[in-house]
Backbone bond lengths (Angstrom), bond angles and torsions (degrees), N, CA, C in turn:
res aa  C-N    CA-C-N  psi(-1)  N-CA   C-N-CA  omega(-1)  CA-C   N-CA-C  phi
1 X - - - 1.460 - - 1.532 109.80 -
2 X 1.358 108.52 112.85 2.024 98.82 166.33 1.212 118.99 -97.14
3 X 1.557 108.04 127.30 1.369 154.80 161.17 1.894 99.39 -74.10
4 X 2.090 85.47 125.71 1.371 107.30 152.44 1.120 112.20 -131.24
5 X 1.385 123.85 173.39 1.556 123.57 -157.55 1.627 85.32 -139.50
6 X 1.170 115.44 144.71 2.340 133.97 171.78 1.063 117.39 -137.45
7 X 1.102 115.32 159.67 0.917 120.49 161.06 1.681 117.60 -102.36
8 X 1.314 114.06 158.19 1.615 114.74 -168.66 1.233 133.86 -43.81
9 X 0.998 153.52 108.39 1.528 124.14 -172.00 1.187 136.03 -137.78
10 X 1.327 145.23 126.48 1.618 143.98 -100.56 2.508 74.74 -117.97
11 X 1.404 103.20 120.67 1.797 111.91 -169.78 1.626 109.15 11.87
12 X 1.641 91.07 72.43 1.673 99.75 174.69 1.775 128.00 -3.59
13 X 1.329 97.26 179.93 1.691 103.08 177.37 1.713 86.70 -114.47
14 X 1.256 99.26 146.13 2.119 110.92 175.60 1.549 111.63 -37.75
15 X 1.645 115.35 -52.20 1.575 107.19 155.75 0.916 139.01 -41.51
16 X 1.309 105.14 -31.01 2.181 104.55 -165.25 2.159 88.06 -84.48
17 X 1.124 107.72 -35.42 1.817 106.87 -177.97 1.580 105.73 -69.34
18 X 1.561 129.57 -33.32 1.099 137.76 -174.92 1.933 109.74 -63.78
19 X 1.864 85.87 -47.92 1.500 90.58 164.60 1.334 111.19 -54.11
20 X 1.382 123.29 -91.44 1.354 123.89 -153.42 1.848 121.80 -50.67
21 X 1.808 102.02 2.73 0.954 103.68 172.21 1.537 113.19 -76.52
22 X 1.196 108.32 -31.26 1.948 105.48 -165.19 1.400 109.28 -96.07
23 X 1.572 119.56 26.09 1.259 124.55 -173.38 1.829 111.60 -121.63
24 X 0.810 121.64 132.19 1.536 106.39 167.93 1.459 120.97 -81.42
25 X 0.999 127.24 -55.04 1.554 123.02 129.83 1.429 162.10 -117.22
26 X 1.410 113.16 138.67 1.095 142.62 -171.00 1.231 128.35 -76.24
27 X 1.769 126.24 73.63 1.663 127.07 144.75 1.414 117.34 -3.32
28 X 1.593 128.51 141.96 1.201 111.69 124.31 1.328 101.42 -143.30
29 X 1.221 100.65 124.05 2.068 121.03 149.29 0.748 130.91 -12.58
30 X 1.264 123.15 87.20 1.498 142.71 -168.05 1.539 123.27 -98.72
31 X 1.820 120.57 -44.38 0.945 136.55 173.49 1.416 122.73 -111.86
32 X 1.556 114.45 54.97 0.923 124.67 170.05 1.863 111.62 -103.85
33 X 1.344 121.83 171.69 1.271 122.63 171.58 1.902 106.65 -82.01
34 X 1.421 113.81 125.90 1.273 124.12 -164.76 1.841 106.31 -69.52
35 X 1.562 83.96 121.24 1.872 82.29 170.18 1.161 131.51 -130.51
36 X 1.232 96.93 123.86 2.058 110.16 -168.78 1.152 112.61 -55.91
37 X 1.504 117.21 179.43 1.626 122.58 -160.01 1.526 118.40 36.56
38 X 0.902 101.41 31.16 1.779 98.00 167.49 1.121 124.56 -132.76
39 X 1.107 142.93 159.91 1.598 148.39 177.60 1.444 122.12 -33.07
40 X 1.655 109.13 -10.36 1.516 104.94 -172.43 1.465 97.99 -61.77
41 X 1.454 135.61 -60.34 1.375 159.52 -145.31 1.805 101.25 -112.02
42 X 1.190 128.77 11.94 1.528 121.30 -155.74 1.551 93.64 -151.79
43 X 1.332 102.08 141.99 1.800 103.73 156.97 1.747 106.43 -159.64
44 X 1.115 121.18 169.75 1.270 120.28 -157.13 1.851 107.76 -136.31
45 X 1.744 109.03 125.53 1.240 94.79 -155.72 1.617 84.21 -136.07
46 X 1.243 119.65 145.25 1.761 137.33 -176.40 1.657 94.53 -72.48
47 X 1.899 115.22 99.40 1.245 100.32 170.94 1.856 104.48 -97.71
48 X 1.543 103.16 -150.89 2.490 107.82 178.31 1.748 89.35 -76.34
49 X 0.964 124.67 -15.11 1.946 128.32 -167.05 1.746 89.11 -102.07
50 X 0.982 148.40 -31.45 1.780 137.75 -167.70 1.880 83.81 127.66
51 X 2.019 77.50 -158.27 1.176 102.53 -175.15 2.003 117.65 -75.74
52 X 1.335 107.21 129.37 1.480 139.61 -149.92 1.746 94.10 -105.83
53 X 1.581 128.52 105.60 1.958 105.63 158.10 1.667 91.08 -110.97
54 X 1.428 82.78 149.64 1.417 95.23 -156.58 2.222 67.98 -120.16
55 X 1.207 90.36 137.72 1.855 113.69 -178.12 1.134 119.38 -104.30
56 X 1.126 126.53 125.72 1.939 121.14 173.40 1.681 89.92 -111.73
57 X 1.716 85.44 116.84 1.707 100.36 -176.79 1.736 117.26 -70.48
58 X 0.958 122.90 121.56 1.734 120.88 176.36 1.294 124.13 -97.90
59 X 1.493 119.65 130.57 1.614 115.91 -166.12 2.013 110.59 -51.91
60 X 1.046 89.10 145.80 1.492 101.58 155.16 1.372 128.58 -77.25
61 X 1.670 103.49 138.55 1.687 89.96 -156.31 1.822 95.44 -141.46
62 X 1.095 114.06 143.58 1.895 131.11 -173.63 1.594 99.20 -33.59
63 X 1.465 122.54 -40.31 1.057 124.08 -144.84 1.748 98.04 -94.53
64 X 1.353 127.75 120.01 1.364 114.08 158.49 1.598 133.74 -41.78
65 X 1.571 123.42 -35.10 1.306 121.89 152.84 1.071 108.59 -115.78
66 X 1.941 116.80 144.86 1.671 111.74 150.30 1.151 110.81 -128.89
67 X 1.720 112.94 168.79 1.327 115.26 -175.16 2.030 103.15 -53.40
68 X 1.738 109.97 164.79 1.675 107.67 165.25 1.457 100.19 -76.80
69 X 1.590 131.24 -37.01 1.655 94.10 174.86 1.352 124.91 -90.53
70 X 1.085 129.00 58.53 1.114 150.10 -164.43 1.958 117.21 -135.62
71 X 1.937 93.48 -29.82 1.593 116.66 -173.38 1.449 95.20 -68.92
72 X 1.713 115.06 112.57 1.177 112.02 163.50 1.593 122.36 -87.81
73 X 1.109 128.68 -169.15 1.401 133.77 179.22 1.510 109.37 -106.75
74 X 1.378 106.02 127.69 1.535 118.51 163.33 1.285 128.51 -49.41
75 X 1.413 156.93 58.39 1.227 109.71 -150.19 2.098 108.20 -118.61
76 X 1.558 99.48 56.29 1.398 113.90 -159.23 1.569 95.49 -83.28
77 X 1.430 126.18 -14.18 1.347 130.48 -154.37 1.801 82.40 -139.78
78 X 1.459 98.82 178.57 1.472 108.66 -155.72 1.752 94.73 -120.33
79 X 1.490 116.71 59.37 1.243 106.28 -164.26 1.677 97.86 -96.24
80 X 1.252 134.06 14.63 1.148 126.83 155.96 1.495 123.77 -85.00
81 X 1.397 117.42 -20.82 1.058 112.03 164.28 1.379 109.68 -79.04
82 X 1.036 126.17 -27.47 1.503 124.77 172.55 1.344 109.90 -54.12
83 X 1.473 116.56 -62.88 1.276 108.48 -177.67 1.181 117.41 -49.48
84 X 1.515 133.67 -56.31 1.338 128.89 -173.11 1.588 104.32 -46.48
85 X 1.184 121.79 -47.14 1.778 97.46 -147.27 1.690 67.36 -93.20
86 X 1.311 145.92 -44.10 1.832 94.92 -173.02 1.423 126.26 -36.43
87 X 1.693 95.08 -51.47 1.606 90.82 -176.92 1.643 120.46 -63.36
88 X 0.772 108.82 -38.06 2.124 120.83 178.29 1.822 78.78 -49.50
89 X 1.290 137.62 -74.50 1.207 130.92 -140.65 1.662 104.60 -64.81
90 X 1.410 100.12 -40.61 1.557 94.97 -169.80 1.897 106.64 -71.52
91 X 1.538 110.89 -28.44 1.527 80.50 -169.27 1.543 104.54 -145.50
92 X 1.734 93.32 32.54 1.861 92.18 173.90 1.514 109.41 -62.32
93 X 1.510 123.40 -28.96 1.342 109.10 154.48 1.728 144.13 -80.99
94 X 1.210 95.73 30.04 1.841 99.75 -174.87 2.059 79.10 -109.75
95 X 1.727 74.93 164.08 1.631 100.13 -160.07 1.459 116.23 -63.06
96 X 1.604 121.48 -24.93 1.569 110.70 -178.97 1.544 107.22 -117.91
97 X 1.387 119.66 14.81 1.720 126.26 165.84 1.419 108.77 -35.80
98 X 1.042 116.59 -65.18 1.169 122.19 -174.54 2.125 118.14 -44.75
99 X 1.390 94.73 -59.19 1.556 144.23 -163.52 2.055 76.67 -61.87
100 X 1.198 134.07 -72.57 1.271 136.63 -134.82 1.949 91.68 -110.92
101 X 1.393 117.00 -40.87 1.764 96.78 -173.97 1.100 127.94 -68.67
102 X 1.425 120.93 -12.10 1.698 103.81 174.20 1.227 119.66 -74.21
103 X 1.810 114.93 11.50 1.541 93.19 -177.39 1.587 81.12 -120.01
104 X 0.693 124.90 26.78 1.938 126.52 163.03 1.872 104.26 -115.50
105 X 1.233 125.63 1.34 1.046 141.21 -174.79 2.367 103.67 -62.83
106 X 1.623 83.54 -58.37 2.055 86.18 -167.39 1.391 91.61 -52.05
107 X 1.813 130.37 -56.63 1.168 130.52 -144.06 1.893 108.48 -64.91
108 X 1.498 111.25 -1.37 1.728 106.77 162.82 1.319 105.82 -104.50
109 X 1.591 121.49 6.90 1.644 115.44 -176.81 1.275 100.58 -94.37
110 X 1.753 115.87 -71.29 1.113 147.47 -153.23 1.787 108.63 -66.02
111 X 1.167 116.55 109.37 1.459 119.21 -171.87 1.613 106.19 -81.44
112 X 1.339 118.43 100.86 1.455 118.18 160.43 1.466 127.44 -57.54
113 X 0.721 146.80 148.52 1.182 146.87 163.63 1.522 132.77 -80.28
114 X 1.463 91.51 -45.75 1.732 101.06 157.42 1.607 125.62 -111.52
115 X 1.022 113.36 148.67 1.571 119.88 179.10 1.394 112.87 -52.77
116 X 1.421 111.73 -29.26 1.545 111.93 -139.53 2.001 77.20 -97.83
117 X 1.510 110.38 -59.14 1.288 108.86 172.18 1.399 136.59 -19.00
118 X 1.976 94.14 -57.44 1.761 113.57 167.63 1.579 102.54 -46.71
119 X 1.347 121.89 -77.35 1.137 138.16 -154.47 1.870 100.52 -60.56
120 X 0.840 135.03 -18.99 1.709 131.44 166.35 1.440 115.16 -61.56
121 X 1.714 76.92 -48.36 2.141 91.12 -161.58 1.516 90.76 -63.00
122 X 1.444 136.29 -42.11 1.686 128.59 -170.97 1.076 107.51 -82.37
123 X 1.535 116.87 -28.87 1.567 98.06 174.08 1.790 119.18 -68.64
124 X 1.693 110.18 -35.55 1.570 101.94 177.25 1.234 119.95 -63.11
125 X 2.007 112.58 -33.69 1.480 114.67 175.83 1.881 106.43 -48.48
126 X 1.571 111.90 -52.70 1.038 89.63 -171.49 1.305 124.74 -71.52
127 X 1.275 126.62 -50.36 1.737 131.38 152.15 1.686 99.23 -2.88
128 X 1.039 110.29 -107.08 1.521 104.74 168.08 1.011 130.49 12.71
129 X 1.665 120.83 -73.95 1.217 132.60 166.12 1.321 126.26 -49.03
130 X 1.057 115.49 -32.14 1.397 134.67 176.48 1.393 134.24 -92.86
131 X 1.575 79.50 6.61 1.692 90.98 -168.07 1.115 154.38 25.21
132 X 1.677 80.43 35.11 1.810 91.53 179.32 1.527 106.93 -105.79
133 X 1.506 132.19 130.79 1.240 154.19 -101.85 1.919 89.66 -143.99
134 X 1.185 130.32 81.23 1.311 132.25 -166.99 1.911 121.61 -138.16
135 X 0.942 118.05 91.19 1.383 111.71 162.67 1.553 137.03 -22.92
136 X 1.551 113.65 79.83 1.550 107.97 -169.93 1.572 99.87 -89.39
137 X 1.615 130.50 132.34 1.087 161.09 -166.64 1.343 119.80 -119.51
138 X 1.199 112.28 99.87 1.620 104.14 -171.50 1.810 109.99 -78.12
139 X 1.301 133.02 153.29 1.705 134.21 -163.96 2.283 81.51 -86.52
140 X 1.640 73.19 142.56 1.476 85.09 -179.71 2.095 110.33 -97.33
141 X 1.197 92.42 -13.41 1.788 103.35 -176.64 1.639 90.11 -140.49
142 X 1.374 102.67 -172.62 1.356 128.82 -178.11 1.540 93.51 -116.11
143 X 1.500 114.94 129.09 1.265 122.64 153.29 1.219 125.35 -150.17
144 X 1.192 110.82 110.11 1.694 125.75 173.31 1.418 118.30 -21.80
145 X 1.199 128.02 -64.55 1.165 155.84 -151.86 1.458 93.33 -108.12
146 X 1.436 165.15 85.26 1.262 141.54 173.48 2.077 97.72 -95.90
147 X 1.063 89.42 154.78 1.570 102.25 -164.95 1.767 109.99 -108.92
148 X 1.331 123.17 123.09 1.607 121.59 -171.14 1.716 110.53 92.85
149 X 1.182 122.48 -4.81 1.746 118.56 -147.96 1.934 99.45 -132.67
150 X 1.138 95.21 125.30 1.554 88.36 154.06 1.541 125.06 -54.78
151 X 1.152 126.32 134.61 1.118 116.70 178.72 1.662 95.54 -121.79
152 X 1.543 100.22 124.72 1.192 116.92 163.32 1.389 131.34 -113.12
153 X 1.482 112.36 -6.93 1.278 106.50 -177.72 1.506 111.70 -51.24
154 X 1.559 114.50 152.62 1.584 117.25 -170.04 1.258 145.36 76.09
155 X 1.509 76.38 -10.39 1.722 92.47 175.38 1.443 136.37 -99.51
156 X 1.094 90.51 -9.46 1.880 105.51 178.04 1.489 90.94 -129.36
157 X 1.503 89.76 98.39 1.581 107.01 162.67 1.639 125.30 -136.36
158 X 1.051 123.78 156.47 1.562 123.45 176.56 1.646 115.01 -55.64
159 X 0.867 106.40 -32.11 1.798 116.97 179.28 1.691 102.87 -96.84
160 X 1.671 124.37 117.59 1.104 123.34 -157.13 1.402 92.91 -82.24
161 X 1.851 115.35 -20.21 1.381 103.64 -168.97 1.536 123.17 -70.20
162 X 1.017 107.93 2.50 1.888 120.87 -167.40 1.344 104.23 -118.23
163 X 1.643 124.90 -9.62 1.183 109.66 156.19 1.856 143.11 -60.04
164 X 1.133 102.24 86.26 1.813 88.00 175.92 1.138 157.02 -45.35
165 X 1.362 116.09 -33.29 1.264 137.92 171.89 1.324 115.20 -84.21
166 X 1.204 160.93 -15.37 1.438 162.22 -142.59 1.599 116.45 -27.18
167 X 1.759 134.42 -10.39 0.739 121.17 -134.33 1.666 76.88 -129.05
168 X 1.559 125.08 9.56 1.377 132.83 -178.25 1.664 116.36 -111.18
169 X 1.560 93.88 -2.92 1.447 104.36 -159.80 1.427 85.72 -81.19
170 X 1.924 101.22 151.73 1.311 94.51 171.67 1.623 131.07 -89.51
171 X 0.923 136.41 179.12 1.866 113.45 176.34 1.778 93.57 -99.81
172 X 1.446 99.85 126.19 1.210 114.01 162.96 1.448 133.94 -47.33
173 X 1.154 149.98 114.43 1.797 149.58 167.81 1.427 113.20 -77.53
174 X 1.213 93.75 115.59 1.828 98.94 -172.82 2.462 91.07 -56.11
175 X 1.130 103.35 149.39 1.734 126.35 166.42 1.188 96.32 -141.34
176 X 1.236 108.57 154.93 1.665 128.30 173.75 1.851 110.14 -63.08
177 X 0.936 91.34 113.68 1.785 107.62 173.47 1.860 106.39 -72.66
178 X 1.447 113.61 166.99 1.430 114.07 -179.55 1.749 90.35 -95.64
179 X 1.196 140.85 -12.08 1.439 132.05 -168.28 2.200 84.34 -133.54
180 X 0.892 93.51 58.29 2.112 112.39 158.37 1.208 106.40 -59.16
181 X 1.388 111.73 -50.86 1.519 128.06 -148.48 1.872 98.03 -76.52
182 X 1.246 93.58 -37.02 1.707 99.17 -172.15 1.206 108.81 -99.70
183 X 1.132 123.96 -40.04 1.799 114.51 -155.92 1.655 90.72 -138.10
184 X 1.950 99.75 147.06 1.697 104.37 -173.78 1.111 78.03 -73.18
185 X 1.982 96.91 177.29 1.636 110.49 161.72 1.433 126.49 -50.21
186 X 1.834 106.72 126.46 1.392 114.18 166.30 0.947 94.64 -89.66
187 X 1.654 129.17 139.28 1.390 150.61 144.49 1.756 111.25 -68.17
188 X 1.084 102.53 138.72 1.800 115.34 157.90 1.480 101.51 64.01
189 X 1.638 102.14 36.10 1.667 79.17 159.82 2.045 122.97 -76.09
190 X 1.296 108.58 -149.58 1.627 103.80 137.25 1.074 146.94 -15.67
191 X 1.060 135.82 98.59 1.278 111.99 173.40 2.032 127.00 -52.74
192 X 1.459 97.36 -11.67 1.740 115.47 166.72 1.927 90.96 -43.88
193 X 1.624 125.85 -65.39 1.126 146.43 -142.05 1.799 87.65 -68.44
194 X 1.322 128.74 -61.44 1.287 122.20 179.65 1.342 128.39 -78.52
195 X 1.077 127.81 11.46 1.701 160.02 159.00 1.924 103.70 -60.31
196 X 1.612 76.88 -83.51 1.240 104.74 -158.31 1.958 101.03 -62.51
197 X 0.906 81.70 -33.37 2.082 78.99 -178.62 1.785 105.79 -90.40
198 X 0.993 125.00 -28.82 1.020 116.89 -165.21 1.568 125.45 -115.13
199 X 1.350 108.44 -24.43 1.412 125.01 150.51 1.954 86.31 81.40
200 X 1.409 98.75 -167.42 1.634 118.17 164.02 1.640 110.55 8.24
201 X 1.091 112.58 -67.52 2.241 140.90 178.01 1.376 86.90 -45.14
202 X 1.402 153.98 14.80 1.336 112.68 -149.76 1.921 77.96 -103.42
203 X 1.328 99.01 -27.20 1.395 94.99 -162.95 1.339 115.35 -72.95
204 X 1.377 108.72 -30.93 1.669 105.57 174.80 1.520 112.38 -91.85
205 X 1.384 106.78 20.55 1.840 97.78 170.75 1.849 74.64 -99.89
206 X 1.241 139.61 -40.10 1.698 114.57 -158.52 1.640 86.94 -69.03
């Protein structure tokens, strides 16, 4: 059976779903030290202005590092309503908006408590959707070195310079974007972005 190992990530980038497609099971990084600007808390969606990261804010805490399941949720500011109508704005007109948001609908109601929690419940919704059928496993220790497993943590990040692996990434296929008209193909946004444009296909473009 092949095992990959992730890190958490707040409605993935098309890579991180492409990954967990060619794996039978799927780690995720739990007891690692939490690191900002990255996909755990961040995802990136094609708004009429370009590319949009829409942030799920995490409390501040005494300790200079804490574990990621440990990253709680901000919720002092109203960034769930934010998120929703960014996303409603960027692609209430692409073809399966309609078809795919009511089940992304609880995750701007429903107040999580933990990041890592949020980020499961959207990753199985989307799994689901996608019908791809996968064992997610949360890491019971921290290990540098994990032995038998892809290790991907770190590697699918928003900043290309902190990516390590480069030679796992997949090559992107241009699909019709909802902003065609304005901007060439962005690769690796959201997976919201290959949902919403592509409907049913989403699974055989990963």
């Amino acid at each position: 059976m092949s095992k990959v190992i992730l890190n958490t990530a707040y409605f993935p980038p098309v890579q991180y779903l492409a990954c967990v497609n060619r794996y039978d099971e799927v780690g995720i990084e739990q007891w690692e030290s939490y690191g900002k600007q990255s996909y755990r808390n961040r995802c990136e969606i094609l708004s009429a202005n370009g590319i949009l990261s829409l942030t799920v804010p995490v409390k501040k805490t005494n300790e200079v590092k804490f574990l990621t399941k440990e990253a709680c949720i901000d919720y002092s500011t109203r960034w769930q309503k934010l998120h929703f109508k960014g996303i409603e704005s960027a692609y209430k007109n692409s073809p399966y908006y309609d078809y795919y948001m009511e089940d992304f609908i609880p995750f701007f109601e429903k107040k999580e408590k933990y990041l890592l929690d949020l980020n499961t419940a959207i990753l199985e919704t989307v799994l689901g959707i996608l019908q791809i059928r996968r064992s997610l496993v949360f890491t019971t220790d921290y290990q540098t070195y994990p032995e038998e497993v892809c290790d991907m943590r770190g590697v699918i990040h928003p900043k290309p310079a902190r990516q390590e692996k480069e030679d796992i990434l997949f090559k992107a296929k241009p699909y019709t974007q909802t902003f065609a008209d304005r901007f060439p193909f962005t690769p690796d946004l959201s997976i919201l972005d290959l949902l919403f444009n592509t409907g049913p296909e989403a699974v055989d473009y990963l």
